[in-house]
N, C-alpha and C positions, 0 to 999 in steps of 0.2 A: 569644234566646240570652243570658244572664247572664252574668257575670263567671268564674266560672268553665269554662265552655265555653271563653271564649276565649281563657283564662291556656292550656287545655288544648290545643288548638290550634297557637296560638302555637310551644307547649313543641314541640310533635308536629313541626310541622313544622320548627322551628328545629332538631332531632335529626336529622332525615331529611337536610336538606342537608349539616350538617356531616358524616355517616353519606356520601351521597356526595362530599363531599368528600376523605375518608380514603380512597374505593375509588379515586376518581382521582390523588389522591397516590402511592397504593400502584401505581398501572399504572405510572403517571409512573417509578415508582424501578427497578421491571423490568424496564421496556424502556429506560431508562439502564442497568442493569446487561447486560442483554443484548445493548446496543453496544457496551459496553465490553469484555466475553468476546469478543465476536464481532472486534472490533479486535486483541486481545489474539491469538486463535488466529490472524489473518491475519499478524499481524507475528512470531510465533512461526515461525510454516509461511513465511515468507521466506527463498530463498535469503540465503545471507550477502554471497555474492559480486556479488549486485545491486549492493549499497551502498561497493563497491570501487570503484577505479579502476587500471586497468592502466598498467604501464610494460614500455616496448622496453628488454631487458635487451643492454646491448654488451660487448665484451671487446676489448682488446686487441690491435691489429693486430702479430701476429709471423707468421703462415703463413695460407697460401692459402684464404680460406674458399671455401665452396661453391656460394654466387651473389655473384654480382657485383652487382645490385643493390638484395639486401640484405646486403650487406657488414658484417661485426662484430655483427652483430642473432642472436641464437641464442636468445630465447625474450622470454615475457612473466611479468610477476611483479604479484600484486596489493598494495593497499597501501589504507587508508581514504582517503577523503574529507578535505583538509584536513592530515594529519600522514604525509604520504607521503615528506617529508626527514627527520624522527625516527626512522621505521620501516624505511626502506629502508637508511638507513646503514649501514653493519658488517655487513648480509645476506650469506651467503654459499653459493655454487652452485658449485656439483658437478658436470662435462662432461664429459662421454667424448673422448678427443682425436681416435679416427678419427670421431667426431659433425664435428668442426671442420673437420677435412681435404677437398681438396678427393678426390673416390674417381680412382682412376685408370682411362682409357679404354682397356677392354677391348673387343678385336674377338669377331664372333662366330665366328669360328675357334677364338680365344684359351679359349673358354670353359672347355673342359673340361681343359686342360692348365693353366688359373689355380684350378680347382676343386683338381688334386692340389698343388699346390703351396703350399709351409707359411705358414699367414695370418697376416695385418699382425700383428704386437707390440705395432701402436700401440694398440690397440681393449681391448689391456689397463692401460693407465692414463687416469686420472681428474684431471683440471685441475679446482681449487677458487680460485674467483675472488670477493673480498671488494666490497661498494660503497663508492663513496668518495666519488661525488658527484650530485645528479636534476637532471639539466639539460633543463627542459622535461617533456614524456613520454619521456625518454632518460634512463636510471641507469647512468652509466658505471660499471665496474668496472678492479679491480686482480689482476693475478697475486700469488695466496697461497700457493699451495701445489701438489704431484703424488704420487700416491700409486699404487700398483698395483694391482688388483684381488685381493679375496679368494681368486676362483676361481683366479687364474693364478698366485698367490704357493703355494696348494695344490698345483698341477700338478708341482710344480718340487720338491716332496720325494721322496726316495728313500730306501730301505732302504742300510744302511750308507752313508750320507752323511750327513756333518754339516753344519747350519747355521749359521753366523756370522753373527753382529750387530754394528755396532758404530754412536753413537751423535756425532756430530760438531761442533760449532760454528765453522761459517765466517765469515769476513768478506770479500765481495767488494771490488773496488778501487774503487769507487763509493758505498761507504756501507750496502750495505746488509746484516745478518746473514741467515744461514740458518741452518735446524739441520735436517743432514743426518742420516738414519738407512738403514745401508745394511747389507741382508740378502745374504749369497753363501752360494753351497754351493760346498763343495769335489767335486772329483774324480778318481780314482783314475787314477793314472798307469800305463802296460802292464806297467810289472816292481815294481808296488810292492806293498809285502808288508802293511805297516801300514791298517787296514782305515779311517782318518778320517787325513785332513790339516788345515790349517789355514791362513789366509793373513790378513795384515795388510792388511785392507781400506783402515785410517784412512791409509796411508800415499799411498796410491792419491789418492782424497779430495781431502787435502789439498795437493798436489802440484796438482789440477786447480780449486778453488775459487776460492784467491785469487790466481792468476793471470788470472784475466777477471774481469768486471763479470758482474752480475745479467743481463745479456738472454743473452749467452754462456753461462753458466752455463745458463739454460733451453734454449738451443738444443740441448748437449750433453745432456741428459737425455732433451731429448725423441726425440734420435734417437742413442739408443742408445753416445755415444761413450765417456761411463765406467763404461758395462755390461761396455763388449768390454774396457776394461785390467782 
């Protein structure tokens, strides 16, 4: 064999390995890339809420909840990992207040004479309750606001009756403001001739506001006491 034979050789083979070296690199990058997709679509197709953590959402002890030994507890709320006192702050939840109540004990006599009989009022307003503070897995909350149900505010129109608005800012005797917003409908007295009446809600209002404190003030709303003046 002479020199070039084995320059020839050499070369050949020197080609060949690096030749497999490039097909082995090239698998190499594939099936990196196709752990990578493969990663990719798993953490994609992950629920979100895996990567949460839950907190006991409480309210406020003002009326009877409905067990006793989960007292003030009415749901769970999720929140990340690690910034669950940034996130949870200032949240605010929306209750039904016959949700909160405790239901009343009905016999089974009772039944069908509690079936004709005209249902809670309460189940038409809605308690909106703000966070204030995460103590632990417990997110205390605050009473913010009560509002009435869309459905039940519909109910309550009528042909030749008018609606009244009117639009309030109180100050209870503890500090704290409200802004009251309160809708009436009038109604037709037996010998009145005039087809819409009108009545000075704010006066009503104000007369009841700033004579209590804020928890008064709630109790009366919640059960009906400046509906009926």
């Amino acid at each position: 064999m002479d020199i070039f034979d084995m320059l020839f050789t050499t070369f050949f083979y020197a080609g060949f390995v690096a030749t497999l070296d490039l097909k082995e690199r090239r698998k190499a990058e594939k099936r990196k890339c196709e752990q990578f997709f493969i990663l990719k679509k798993i953490t994609y197709n992950q629920d979100a809420f895996l990567k949460k953590e839950w907190y006991v959402v409480k309210v406020p002890k003002f009326i009877d909840m409905k067990d006793e030994e989960f007292k003030y507890r009415v749901g769970y709320t999720p929140a990340k990992k690690g910034g669950a006192k940034k996130q949870l702050e200032g949240r605010t939840f929306t209750i039904n207040l016959a949700d909160l109540e405790e239901p009343p004990k009905i016999k089974k006599a009772d039944h069908e004479r509690e079936r004709n009989r005209r249902p809670n009022r309460n189940d038409c307003k809605n308690f909106s309750f703000v966070a204030e503070e995460v103590h632990g897995q417990q997110l205390l909350t605050q009473w913010s606001g009560m509002e009435i149900t869309r459905n039940y505010r519909c109910s309550l129109i009528r042909k030749w009756h008018s609606m009244v608005e009117c639009i309030l800012d109180a100050k209870t005797t503890d500090g704290y403001v409200l802004r009251i917003k309160a809708v009436a409908f009038t109604r037709r007295q037996p010998e009145q001739v005039k087809k819409t009446c009108y009545a000075k809600n704010s006066q009503v209002l104000s007369s009841e506001d700033i004579d209590c404190i804020g928890y008064m003030l709630l109790m009366q709303m919640m059960y009906l006491r400046v509906e009926k003046k």
